[in-house]
C-alpha positions in Angstrom: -11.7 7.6 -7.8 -10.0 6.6 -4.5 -6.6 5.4 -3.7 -4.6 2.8 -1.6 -0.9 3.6 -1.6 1.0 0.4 -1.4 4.2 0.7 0.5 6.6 0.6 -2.8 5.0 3.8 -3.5 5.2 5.4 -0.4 9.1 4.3 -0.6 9.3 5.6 -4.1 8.4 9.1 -2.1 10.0 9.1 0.8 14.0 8.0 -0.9 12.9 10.9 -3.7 12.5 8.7 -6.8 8.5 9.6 -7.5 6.8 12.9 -7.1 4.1 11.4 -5.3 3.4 14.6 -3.4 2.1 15.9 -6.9 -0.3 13.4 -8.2 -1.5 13.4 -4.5 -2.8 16.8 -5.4 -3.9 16.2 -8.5 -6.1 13.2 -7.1 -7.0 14.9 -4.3 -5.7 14.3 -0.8 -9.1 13.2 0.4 -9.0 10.3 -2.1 -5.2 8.9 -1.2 -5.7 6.5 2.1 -2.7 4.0 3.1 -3.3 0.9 5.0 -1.8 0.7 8.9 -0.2 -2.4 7.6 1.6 0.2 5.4 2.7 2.2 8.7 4.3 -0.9 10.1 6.5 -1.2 7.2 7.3 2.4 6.7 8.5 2.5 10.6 10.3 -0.6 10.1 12.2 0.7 7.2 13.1 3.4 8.9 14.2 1.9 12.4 16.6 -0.4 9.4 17.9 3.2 8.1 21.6 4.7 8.4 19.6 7.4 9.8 16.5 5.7 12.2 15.6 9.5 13.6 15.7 11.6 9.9 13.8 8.3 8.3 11.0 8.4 11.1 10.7 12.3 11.0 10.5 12.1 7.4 8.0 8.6 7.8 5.8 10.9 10.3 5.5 14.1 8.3 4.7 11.5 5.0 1.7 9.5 7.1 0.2 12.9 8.9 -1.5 13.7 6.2 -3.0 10.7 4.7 -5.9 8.4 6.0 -4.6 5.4 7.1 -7.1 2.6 7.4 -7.2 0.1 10.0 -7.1 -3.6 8.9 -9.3 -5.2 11.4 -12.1 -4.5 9.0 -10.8 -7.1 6.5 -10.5 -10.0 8.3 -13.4 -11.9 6.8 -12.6 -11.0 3.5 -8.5 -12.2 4.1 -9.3 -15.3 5.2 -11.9 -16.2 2.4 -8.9 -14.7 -0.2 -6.0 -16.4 1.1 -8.4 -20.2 1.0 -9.3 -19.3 -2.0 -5.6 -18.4 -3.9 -4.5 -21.5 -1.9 -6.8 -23.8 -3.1 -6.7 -22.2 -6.9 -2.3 -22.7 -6.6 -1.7 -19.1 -6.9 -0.9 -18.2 -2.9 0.3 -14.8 -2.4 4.5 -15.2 -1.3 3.8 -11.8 1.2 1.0 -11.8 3.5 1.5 -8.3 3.5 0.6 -7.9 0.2 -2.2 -9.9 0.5 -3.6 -7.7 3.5 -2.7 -4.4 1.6 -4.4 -6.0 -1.6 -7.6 -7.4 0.4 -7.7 -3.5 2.2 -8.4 -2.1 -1.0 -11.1 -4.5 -2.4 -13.1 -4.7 1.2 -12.9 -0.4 0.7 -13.3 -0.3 -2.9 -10.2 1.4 -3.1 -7.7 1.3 -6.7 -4.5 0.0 -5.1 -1.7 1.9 -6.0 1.8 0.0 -6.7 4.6 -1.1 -8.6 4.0 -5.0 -7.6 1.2 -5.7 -10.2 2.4 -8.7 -10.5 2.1 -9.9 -6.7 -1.4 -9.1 -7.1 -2.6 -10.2 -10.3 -4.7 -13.6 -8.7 -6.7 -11.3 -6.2 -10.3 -10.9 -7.0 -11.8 -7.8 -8.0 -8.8 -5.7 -7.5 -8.5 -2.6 -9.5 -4.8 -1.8 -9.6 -2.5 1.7 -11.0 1.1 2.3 -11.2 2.1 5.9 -10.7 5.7 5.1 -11.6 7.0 5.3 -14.7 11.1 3.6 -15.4 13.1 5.7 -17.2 
């Protein structure tokens, strides 16, 4: 099995609220990948911080040793997705999402996240939440 981190996970992390570090070993480092699209947002949370230069240490150290897979690859894929949840009423709210969601189906990746529900309409996406509410 294979993973794509969405960003809420990687947040989870980074502010301390899920040993992600952990189950990343457990899975097997070689099997966690993040999208770049998830890089963007991780930067820009961290440029938003109280703290810019911890947040972007602490976002550098976090992405050096993950994959991180370029989006370019997807493109075809998006675009047929986004038509599709359009025409079917169920259009994704974050394109964001959609990219990180379409990332993982084009690389037959299980997306990893706490938004099931903003990705419930996308075909053929396998989805896990690594975060469990107490």
């Amino acid at each position: 099995m294979q993973y794509l981190l969405d960003t809420n996970m990687c947040v989870f992390f980074l502010r301390g609220k899920l040993k992600l570090d952990k189950t990343i070993r457990e899975k097997g480092i070689d099997n966690c990948f993040i999208s770049e699209l998830t890089v963007f947002e991780l930067k820009y949370g961290a440029e938003n911080s109280d703290n810019p230069t911890k947040s972007h240490k602490a976002v550098d150290n976090f992405v050096k040793g993950l994959s991180v897979i370029p989006i370019y690859g997807i493109v075809e894929r998006y675009a047929e997705e986004k038509v599709r949840l359009r025409k079917n009423g169920t259009p994704m709210n974050d394109e964001f999402d959609l990219i990180i969601g379409v990332t993982a189906i084009v690389n037959d990746l299980i997306l990893v996240t706490d938004n099931i529900k903003d990705f419930k309409h996308l075909n053929k996406l396998n989805i896990e939440n690594w975060f469990v509410r107490k």
